[in-house]
N, C-alpha and C positions, 0 to 999 in steps of 0.2 A: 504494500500500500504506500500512496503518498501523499502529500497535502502540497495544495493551493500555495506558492508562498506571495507570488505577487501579479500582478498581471498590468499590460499599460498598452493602450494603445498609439499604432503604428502608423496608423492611416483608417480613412475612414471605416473602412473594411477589413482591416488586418488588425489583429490584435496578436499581442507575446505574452508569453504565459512561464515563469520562474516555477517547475515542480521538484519540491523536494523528496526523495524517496528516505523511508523509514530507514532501512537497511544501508544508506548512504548511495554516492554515483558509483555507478560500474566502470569499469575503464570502457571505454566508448572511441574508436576511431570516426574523422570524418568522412560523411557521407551516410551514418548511422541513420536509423530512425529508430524510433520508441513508440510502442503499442500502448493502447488507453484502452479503457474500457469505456464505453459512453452508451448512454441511453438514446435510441432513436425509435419516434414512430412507437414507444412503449416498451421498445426491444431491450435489451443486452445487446452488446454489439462492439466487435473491435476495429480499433481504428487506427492506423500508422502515420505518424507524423517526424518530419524531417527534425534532428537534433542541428540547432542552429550554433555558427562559428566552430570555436575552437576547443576540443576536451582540455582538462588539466593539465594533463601529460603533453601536451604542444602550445602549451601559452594562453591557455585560455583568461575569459574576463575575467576579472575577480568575483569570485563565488563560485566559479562554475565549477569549485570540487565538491559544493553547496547543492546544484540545481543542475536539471535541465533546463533547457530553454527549448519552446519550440514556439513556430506564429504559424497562425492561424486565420483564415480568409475565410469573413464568415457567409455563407450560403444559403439563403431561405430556399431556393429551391432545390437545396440538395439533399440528399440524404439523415439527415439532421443529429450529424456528428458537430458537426461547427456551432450551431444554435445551442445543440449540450455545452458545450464549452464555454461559449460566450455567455453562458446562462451562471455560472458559476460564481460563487462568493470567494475571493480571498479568505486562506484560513477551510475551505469545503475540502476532502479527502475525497483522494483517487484511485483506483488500482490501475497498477503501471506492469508491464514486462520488463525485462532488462534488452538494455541496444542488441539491434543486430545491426549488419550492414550488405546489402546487397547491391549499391553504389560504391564502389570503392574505383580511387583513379590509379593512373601508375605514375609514379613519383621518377622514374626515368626517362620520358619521351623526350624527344629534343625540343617539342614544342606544346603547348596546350591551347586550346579557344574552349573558353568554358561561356556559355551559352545561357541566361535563366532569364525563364518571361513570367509574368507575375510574382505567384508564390510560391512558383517553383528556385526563387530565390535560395530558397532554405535550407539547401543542401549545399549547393552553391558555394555560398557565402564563406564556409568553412576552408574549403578547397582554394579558395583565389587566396585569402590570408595566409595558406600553410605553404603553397605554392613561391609568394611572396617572400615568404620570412627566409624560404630555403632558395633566392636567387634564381628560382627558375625562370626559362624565357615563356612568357602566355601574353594573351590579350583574350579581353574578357566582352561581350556583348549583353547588356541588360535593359532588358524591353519591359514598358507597362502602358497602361492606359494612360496613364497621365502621370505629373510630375510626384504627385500627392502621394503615387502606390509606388512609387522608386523606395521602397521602407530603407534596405541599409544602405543606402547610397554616401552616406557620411563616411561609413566604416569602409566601405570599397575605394570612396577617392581615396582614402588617405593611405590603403594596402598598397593602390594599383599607380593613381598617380594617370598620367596619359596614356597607360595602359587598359582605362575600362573607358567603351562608347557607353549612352545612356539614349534610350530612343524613345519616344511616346506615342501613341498610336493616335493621339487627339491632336498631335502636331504632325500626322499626316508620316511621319516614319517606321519607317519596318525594317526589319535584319535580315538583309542578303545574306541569305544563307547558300547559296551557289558562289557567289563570288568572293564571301568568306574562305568556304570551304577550298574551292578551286586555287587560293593565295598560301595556302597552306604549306611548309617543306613538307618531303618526304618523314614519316614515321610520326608525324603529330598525333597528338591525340585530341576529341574532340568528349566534353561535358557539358552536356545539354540537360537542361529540367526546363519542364512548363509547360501549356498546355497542348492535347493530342494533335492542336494544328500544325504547331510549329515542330514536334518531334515525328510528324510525317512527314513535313518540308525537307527537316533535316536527312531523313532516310534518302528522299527524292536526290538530294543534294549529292551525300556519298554515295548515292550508286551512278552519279552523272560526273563524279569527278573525276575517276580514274583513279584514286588515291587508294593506295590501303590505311585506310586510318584507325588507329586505337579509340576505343568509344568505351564510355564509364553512363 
């Protein structure tokens, strides 16, 4: 089990949520997510959400040997995992899993373009900071509706520097994802999150670039 420790919102739709587990953090690599338990529609019901930045063991914020962190994008017409959650009192108790990871990037590629459109940030977020701190070469693409949903874009300028674009779809911009891809050396790797439009494009993309590309 865990408890509620803090929560704050990110954007109008996005909210972050500090959980502390009983038992304390698990070691967690990035790209992790963490399972919940949430009520939807009356149910039981579990639900996986990205563990946001950095675990302890690779420089995370302060607390985070304290907390998870994950955000949350909330959905009325979704499923009604999100509504659970944003329904929540600070201080309410949760049952948690412990991380897994089935995102996981390769820390050797000669090159990275990590890719996140909305809230697919979440995973992301983690990967560009660790990528950074270790000197690697990336450049990073992050798409939203508007400037308002760009949530860690503070934390990104400051990791990346002229290394992350920022595009919003209410200013008429999109991510060329064929001429991203297409720019790319040999043996890069490509990390993409976000929704099923753009990680179809992306598919489109590497199969039209000729490239053998590493994908997380």
């Amino acid at each position: 089990s865990a408890t509620l420790r803090a929560q704050r919102d990110l954007s109008p739709s996005v909210r972050e949520f500090e959980i502390r587990p009983e038992r304390g953090v698990r070691p967690w690599s990035v790209g992790s997510h963490l399972d919940l338990r949430v009520v939807a529609d009356g149910r039981e019901e579990r639900r996986s959400y990205s563990l946001v930045g950095l675990p302890p063991a690779q420089g995370g914020a302060p607390g985070a040997d304290e907390v998870y962190r994950i955000a949350v994008r909330r959905a009325d017409d979704g499923r009604g995992g999100s509504r659970f959650l944003w329904g929540l009192q600070t201080g309410d108790e949760l049952l948690i899993g412990e991380p897994n990871n089935h995102f996981e990037i390769g820390w050797q590629a000669p090159f990275a373009l990590l890719v996140a459109g909305g809230i697919g940030i979440t995973p992301i977020l983690g990967m560009a900071q660790l990528l950074a701190r270790r000197g690697a070469p990336l450049r990073m693409l992050y798409a939203a509706r508007c400037s308002d949903e760009l949530i860690y874009r503070d934390a990104l300028q400051s990791a990346l520097g002229d290394r992350l674009r920022l595009l919003c779809s209410d200013a008429g911009q999109r991510i060329d994802l064929h001429a991203e891809i297409a720019a790319l050396p040999p043996g890069a790797q490509l990390a993409l999150c976000g929704p099923l439009r753009l990680m179809d494009a992306a598919r489109d993309a590497c199969a039209g670039s000729g490239q053998r590309l590493g994908t997380a």
